[in-house]
C-alpha positions, 0 to 999 in steps of 0.5 A, a space after each residue: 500500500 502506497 503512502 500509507 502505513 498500518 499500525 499493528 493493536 496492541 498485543 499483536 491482535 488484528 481487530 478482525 479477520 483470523 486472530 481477532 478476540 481474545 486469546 485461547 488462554 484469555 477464554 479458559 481463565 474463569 471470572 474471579 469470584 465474589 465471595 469464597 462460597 460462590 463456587 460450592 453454591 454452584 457446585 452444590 447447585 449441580 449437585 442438586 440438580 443432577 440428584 433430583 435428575 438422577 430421582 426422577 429417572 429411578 421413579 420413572 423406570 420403577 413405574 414402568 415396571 410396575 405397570 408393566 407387571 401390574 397387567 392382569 390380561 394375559 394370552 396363552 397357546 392352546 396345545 396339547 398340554 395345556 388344553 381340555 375339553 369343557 362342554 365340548 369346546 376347547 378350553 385352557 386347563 384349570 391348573 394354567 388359568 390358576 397358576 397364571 394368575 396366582 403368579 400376576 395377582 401379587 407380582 411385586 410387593 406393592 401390587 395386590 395380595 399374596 394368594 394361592 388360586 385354585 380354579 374349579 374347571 377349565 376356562 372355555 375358548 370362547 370370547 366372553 366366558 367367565 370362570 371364578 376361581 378362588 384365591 386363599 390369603 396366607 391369613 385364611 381369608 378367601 376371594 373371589 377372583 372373576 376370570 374373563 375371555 377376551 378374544 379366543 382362536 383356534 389356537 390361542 385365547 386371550 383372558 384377564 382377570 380382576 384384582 
């Protein structure tokens, strides 16, 4: 450039263009702080944070779980095992339908009552039958336990029953 000359800011550092703005170490350094406890109050404020995070995830999940094992429908295959004759239909053996439902009645310790179910016959393939089958609580106390058909086929049948 002709006639002219271009005085170099201070420090080296052109105003624009690659190089401008403050220099790497200049951005790492942290802001002086106030007051001796402004650093635990933030980490503090981080701790807090990330442990109501962390709660709110476990109680998620937990209420995942039990929703999920809380289900009382259930599907089960009609085979040779598992299948009888009730009237002359194909129905699911009384030993399954107690067995099922005995182990999703009391799946976790805050979900329905420990009982031990007996059925009295089979439960009939055929949408809406109903079956009662009888739970027994560990302190002798009995309950009716209504068991439902909600959709059945040739090879399976889909049934629930009420807590």
């Amino acid at each position: 450039m002709i006639g002219r000359t271009v005085e170099e800011p201070a420090l080296g550092r052109w105003p624009f263009g690659r190089g401008a703005g403050p220099s790497r170490k200049e951005r790492l350094e942290p802001l002086p702080l106030r007051f001796p406890f402004e650093e635990y109050a933030m980490l503090s404020k981080k701790f807090v944070v990330g442990a109501i995070g962390g709660a709110t995830a476990v109680v998620a999940v937990g209420g995942l779980g039990t929703y999920l094992l809380s289900g009382t429908e259930s599907t089960t295959g009609l085979d040779q095992y598992n299948t009888v004759l009730v009237d002359g239909h194909k129905a699911l053996a009384a030993s399954i339908v107690a067995g099922r439902t005995e182990s999703k009645y009391h799946p976790l310790p805050w979900i329905g009552t420990d009982v031990s179910v007996s059925c009295p016959g089979g439960l009939k393939a055929v949408a809406g039958a109903t079956l009662t089958c009888v739970g027994e609580e560990s302190g002798g106390r009995t309950i009716d336990i209504p068991v439902t058909v909600v959709k059945a086929s040739a090879h399976s049948v889909t049934w629930k029953f009420e807590r």
